[in-house]
mmCIF file of the C-alpha atoms, coordinates in Angstrom:
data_MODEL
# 
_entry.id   MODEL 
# 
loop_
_atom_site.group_PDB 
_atom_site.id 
_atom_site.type_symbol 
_atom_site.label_atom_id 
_atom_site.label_alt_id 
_atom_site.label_comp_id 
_atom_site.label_asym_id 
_atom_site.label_entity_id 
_atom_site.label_seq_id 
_atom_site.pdbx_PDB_ins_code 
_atom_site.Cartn_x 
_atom_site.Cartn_y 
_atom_site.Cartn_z 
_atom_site.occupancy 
_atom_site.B_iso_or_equiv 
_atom_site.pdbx_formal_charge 
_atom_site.auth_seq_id 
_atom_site.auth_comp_id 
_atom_site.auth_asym_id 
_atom_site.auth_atom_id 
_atom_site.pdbx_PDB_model_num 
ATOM 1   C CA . UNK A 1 1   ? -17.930 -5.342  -16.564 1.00 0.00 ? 1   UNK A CA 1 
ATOM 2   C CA . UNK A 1 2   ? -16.065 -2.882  -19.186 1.00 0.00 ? 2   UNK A CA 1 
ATOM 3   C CA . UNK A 1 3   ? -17.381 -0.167  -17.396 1.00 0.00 ? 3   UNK A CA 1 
ATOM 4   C CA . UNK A 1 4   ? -16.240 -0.722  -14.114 1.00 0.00 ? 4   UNK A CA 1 
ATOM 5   C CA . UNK A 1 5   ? -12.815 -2.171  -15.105 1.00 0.00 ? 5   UNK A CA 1 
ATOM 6   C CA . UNK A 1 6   ? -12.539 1.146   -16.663 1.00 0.00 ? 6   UNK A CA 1 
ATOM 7   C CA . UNK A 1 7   ? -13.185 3.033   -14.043 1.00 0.00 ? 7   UNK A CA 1 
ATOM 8   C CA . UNK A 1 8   ? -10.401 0.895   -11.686 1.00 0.00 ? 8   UNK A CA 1 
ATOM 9   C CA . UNK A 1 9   ? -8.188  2.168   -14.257 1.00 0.00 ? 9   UNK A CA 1 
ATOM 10  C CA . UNK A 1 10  ? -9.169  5.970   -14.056 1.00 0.00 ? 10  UNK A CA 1 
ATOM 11  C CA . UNK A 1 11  ? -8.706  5.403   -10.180 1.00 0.00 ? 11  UNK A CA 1 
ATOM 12  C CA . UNK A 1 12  ? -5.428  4.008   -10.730 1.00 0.00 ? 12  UNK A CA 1 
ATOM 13  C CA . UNK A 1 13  ? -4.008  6.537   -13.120 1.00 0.00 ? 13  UNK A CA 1 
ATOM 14  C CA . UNK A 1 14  ? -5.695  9.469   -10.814 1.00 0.00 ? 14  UNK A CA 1 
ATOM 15  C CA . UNK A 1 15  ? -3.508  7.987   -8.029  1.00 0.00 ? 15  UNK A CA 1 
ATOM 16  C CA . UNK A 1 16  ? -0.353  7.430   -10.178 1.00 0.00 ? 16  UNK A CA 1 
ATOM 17  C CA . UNK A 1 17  ? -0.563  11.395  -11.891 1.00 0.00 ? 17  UNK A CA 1 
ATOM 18  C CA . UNK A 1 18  ? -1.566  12.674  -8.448  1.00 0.00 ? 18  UNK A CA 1 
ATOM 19  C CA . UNK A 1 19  ? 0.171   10.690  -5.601  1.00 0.00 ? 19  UNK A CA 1 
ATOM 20  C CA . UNK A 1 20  ? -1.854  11.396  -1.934  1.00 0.00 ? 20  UNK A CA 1 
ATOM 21  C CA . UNK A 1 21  ? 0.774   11.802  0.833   1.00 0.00 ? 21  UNK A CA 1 
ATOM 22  C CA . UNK A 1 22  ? 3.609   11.952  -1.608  1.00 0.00 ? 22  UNK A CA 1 
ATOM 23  C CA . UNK A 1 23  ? 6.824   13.121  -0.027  1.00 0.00 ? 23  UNK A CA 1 
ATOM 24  C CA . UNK A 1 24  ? 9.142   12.418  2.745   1.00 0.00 ? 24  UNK A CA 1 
ATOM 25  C CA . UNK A 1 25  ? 7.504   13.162  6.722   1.00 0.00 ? 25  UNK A CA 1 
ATOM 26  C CA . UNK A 1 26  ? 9.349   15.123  8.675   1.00 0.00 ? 26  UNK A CA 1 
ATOM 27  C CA . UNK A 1 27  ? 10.225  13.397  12.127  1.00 0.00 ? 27  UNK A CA 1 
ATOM 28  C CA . UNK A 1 28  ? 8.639   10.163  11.239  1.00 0.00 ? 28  UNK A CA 1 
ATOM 29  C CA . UNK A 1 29  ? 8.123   7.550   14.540  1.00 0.00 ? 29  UNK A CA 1 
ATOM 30  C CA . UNK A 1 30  ? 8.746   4.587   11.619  1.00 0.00 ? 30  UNK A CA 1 
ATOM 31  C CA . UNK A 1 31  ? 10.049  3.984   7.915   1.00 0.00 ? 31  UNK A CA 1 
ATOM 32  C CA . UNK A 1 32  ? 10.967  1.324   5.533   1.00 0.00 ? 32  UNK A CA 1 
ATOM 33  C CA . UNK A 1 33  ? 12.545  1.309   2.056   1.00 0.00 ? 33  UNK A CA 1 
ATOM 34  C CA . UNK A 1 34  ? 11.237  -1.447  -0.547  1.00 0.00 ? 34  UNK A CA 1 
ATOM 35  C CA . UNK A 1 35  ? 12.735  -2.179  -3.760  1.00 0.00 ? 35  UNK A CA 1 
ATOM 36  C CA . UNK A 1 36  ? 10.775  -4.161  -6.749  1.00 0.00 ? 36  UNK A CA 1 
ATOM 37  C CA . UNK A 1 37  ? 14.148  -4.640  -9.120  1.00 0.00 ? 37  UNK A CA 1 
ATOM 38  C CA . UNK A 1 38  ? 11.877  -6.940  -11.444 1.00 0.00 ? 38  UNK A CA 1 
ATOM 39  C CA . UNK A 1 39  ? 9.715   -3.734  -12.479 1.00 0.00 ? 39  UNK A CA 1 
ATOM 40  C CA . UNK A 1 40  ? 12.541  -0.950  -11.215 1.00 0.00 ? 40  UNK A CA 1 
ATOM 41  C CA . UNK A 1 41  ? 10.148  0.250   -8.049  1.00 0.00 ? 41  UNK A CA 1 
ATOM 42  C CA . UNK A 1 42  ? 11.781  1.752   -5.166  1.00 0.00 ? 42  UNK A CA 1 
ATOM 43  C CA . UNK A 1 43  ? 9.645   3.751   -2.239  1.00 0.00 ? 43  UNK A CA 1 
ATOM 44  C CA . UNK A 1 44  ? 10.207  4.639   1.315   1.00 0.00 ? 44  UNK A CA 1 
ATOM 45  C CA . UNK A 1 45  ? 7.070   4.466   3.705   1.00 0.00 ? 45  UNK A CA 1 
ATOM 46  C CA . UNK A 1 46  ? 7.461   7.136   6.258   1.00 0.00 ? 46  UNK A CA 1 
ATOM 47  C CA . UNK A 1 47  ? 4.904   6.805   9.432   1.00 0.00 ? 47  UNK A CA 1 
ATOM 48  C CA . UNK A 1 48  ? 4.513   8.101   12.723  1.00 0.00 ? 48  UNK A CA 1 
ATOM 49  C CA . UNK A 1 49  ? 2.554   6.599   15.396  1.00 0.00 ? 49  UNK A CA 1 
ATOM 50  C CA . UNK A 1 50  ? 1.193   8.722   18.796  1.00 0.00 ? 50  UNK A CA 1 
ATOM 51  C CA . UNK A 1 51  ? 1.359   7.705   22.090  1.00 0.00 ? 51  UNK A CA 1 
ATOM 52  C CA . UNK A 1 52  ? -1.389  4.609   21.613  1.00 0.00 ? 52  UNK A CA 1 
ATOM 53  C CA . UNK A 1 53  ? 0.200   3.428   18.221  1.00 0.00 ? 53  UNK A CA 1 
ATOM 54  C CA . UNK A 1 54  ? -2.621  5.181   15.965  1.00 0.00 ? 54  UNK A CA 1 
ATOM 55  C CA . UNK A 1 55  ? -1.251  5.882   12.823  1.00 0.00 ? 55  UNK A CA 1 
ATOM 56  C CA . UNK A 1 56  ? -1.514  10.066  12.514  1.00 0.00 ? 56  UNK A CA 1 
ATOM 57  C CA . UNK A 1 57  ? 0.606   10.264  9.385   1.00 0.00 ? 57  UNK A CA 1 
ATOM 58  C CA . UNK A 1 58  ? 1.584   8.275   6.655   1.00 0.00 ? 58  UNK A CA 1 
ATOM 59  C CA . UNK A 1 59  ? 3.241   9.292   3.390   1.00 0.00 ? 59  UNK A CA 1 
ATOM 60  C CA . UNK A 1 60  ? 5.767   7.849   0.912   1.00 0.00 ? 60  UNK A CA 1 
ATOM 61  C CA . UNK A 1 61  ? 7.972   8.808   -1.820  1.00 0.00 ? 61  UNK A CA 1 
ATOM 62  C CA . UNK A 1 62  ? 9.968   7.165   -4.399  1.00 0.00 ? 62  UNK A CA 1 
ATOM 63  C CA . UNK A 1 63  ? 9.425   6.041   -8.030  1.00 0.00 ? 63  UNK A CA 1 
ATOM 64  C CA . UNK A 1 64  ? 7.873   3.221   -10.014 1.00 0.00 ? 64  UNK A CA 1 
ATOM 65  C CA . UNK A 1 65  ? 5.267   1.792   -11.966 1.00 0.00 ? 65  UNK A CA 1 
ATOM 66  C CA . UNK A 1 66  ? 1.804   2.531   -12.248 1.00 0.00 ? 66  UNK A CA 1 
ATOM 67  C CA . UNK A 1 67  ? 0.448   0.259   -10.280 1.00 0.00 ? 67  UNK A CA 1 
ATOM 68  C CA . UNK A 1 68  ? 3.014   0.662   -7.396  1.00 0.00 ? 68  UNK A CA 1 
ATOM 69  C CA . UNK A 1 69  ? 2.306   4.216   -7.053  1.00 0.00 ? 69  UNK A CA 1 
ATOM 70  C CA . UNK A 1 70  ? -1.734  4.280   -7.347  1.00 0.00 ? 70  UNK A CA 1 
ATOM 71  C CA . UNK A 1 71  ? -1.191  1.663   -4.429  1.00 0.00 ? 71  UNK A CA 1 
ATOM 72  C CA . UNK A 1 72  ? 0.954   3.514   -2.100  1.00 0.00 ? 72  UNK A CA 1 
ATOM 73  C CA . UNK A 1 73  ? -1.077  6.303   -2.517  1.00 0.00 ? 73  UNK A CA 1 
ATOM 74  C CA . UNK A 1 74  ? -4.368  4.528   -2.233  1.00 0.00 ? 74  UNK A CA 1 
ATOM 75  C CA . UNK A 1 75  ? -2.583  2.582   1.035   1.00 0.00 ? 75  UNK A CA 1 
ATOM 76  C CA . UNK A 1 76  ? -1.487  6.324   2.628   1.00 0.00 ? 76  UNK A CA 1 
ATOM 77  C CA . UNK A 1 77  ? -5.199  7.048   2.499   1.00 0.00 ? 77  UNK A CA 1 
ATOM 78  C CA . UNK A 1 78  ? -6.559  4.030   4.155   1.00 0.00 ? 78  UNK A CA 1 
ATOM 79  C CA . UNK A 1 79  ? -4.007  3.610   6.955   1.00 0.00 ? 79  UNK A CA 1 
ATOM 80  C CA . UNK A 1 80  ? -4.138  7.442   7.861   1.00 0.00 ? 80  UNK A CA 1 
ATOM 81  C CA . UNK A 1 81  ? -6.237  6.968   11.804  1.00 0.00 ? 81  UNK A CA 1 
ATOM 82  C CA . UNK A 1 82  ? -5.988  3.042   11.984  1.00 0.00 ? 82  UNK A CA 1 
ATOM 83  C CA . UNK A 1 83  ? -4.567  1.741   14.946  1.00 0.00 ? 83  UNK A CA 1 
ATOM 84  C CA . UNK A 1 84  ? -1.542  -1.065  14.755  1.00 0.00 ? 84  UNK A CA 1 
ATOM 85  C CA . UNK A 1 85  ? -4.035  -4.135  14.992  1.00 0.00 ? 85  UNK A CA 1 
ATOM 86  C CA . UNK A 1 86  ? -6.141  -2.295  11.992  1.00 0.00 ? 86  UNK A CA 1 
ATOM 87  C CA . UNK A 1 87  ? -3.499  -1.790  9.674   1.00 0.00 ? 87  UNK A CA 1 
ATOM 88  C CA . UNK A 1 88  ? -2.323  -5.479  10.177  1.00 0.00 ? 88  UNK A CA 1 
ATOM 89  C CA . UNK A 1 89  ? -6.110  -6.466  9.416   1.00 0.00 ? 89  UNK A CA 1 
ATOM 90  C CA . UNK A 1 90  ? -5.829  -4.404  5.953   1.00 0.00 ? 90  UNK A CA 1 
ATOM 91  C CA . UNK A 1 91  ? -2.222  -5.275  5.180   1.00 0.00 ? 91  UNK A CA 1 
ATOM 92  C CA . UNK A 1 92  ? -3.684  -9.157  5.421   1.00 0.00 ? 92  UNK A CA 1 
ATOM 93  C CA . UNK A 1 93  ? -7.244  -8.701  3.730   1.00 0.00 ? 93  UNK A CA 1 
ATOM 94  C CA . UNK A 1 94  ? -5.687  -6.576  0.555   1.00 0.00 ? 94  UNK A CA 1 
ATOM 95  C CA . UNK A 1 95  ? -2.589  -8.996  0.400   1.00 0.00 ? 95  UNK A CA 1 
ATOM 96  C CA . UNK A 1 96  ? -5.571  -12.088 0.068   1.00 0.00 ? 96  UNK A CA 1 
ATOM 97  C CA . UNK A 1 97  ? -7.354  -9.265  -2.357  1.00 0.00 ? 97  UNK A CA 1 
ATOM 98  C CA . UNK A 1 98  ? -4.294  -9.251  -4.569  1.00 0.00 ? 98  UNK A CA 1 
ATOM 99  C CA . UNK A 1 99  ? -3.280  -12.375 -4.747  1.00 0.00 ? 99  UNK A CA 1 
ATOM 100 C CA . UNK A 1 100 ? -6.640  -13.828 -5.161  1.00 0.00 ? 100 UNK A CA 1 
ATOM 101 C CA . UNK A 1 101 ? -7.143  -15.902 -1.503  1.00 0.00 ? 101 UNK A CA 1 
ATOM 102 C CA . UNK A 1 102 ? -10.027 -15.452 0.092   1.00 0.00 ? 102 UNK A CA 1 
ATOM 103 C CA . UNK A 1 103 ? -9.194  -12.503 2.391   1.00 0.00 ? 103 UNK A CA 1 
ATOM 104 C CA . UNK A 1 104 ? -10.682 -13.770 6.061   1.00 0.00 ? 104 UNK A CA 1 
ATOM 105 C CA . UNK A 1 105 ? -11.547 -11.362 8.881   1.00 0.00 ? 105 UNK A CA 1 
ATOM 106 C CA . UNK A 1 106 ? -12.691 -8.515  7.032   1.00 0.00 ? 106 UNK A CA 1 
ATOM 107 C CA . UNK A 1 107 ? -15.767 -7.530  9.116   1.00 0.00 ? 107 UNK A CA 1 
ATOM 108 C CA . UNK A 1 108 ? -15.506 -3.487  10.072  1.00 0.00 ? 108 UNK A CA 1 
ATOM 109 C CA . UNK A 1 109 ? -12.906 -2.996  7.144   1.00 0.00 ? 109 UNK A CA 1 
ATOM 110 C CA . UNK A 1 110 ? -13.609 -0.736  4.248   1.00 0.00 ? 110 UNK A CA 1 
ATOM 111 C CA . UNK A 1 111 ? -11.705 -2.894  1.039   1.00 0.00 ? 111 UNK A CA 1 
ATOM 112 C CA . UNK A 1 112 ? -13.814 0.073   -1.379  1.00 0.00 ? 112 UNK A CA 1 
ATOM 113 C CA . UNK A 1 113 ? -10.841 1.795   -1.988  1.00 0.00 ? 113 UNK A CA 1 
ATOM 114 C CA . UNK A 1 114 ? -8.557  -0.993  -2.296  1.00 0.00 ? 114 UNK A CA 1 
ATOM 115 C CA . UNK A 1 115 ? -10.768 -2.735  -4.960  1.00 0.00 ? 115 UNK A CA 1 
ATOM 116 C CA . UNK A 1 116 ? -9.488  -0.704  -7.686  1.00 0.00 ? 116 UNK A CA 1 
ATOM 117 C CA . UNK A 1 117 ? -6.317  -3.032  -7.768  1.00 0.00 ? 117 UNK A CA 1 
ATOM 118 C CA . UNK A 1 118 ? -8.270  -6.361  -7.246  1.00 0.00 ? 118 UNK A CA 1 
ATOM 119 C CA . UNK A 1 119 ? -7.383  -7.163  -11.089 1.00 0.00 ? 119 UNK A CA 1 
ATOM 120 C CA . UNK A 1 120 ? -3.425  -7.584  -10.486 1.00 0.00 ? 120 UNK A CA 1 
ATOM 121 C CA . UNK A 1 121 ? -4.221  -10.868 -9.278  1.00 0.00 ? 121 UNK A CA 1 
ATOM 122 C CA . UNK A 1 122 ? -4.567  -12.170 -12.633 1.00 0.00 ? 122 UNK A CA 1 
ATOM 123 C CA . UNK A 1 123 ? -1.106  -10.530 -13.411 1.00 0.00 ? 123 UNK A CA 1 
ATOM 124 C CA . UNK A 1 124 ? 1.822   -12.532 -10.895 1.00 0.00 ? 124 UNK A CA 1 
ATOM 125 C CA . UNK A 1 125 ? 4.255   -10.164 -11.582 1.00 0.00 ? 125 UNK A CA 1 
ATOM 126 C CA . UNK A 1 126 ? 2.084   -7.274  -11.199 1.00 0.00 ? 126 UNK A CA 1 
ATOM 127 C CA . UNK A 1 127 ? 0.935   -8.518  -7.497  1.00 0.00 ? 127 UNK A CA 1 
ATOM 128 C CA . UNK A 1 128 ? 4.981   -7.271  -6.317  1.00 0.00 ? 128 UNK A CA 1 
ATOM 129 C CA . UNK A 1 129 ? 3.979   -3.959  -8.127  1.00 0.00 ? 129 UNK A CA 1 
ATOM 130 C CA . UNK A 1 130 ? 0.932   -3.939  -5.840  1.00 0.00 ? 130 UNK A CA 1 
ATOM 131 C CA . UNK A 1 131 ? 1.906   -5.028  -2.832  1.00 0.00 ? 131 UNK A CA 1 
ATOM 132 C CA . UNK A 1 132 ? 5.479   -3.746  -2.397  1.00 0.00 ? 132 UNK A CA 1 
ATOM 133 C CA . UNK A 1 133 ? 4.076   -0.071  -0.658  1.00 0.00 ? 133 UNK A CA 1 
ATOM 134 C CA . UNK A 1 134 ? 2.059   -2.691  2.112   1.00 0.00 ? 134 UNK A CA 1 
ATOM 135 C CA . UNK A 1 135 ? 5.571   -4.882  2.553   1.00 0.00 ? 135 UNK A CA 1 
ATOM 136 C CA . UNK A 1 136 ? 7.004   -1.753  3.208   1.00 0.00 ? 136 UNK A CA 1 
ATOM 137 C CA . UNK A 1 137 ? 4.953   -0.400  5.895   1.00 0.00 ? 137 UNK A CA 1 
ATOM 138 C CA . UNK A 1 138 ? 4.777   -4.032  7.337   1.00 0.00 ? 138 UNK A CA 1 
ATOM 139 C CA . UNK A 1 139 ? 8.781   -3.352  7.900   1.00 0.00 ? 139 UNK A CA 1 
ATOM 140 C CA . UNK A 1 140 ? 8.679   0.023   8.971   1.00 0.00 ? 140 UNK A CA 1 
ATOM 141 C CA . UNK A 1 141 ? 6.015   -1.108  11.674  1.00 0.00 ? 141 UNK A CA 1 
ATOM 142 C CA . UNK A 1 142 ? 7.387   -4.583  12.834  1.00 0.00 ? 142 UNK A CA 1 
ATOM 143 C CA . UNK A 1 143 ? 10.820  -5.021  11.308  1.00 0.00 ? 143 UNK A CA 1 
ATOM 144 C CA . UNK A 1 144 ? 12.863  -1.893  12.641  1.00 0.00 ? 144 UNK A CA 1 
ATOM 145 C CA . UNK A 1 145 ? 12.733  -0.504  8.486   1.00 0.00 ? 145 UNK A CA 1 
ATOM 146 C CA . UNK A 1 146 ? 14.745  -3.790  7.194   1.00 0.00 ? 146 UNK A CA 1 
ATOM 147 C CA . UNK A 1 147 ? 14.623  -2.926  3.256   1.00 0.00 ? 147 UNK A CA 1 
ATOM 148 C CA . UNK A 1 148 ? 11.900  -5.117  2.060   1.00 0.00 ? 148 UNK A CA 1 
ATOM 149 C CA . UNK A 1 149 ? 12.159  -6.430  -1.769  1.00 0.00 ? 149 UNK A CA 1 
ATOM 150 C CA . UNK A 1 150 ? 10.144  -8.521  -4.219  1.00 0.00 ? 150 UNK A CA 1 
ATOM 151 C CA . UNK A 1 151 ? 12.459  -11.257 -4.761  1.00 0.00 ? 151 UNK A CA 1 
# 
């Protein structure tokens, strides 16, 4: 079990040294800001959508934790393709992941990736950390980019 927790961590701190799809998108179709101030996070989700609401790009920027970062990045990756319906689906089933329900509805989704931060659910405070990048692009997508926070 050693093993394999350490190798969630390598993941993690791969993510956090080298962000994927860090940086502000030009002419995104959506965006959100979301602020953690318990742990000092603070990221913008940038997305845009085509003509059938498939998600062609997704980035983010900002600063923060560890944890916050590997996710946003590891989120960027995921969502990049998915269609509206699919990135509710993985929004839901790594929300469960992290806060230790029992995600429901996972059949055709790919939680590999998202696995690597599984362990914040024994952490409360750490599940904000986590999850703020996903409560962001929740807003950007269904809100109209209302700043999202933690508490």
């Amino acid at each position: 079990m050693s093993d394999l927790r350490d190798l969630y961590q390598e993941v993690i701190f791969d993510h956090n040294r080298n962000p994927r799809n860090f940086g502000k998108l030009d002419q995104p179709t959506h965006q959100a800001q979301g602020v953690n101030p318990l742990c000092g996070d603070e990221l913008a989700v940038y997305l845009s959508l085509d003509e059938n609401e498939r998600i062609t790009a997704v980035h983010f920027e900002g600063r923060g934790c560890a944890i916050s970062t590997a996710s946003a990045s590891i989120m960027t990756e995921t969502l990049k393709g998915l269609s509206l319906e699919q990135a509710d689906s993985y929004f839901r089933a790594f929300h469960a992941m992290a806060t230790g329900e029992t995600p429901t509805q996972t059949a055709g989704l790919d939680l590999s990736k998202l696995e690597v931060l599984s362990g914040v659910r024994d952490y409360p405070a750490r599940v904000k950390c986590a999850t703020l990048a996903w409560h962001t692009m929740q807003s950007a997508l269904h809100s109209h980019g209302e700043q999202v926070t933690t508490e």
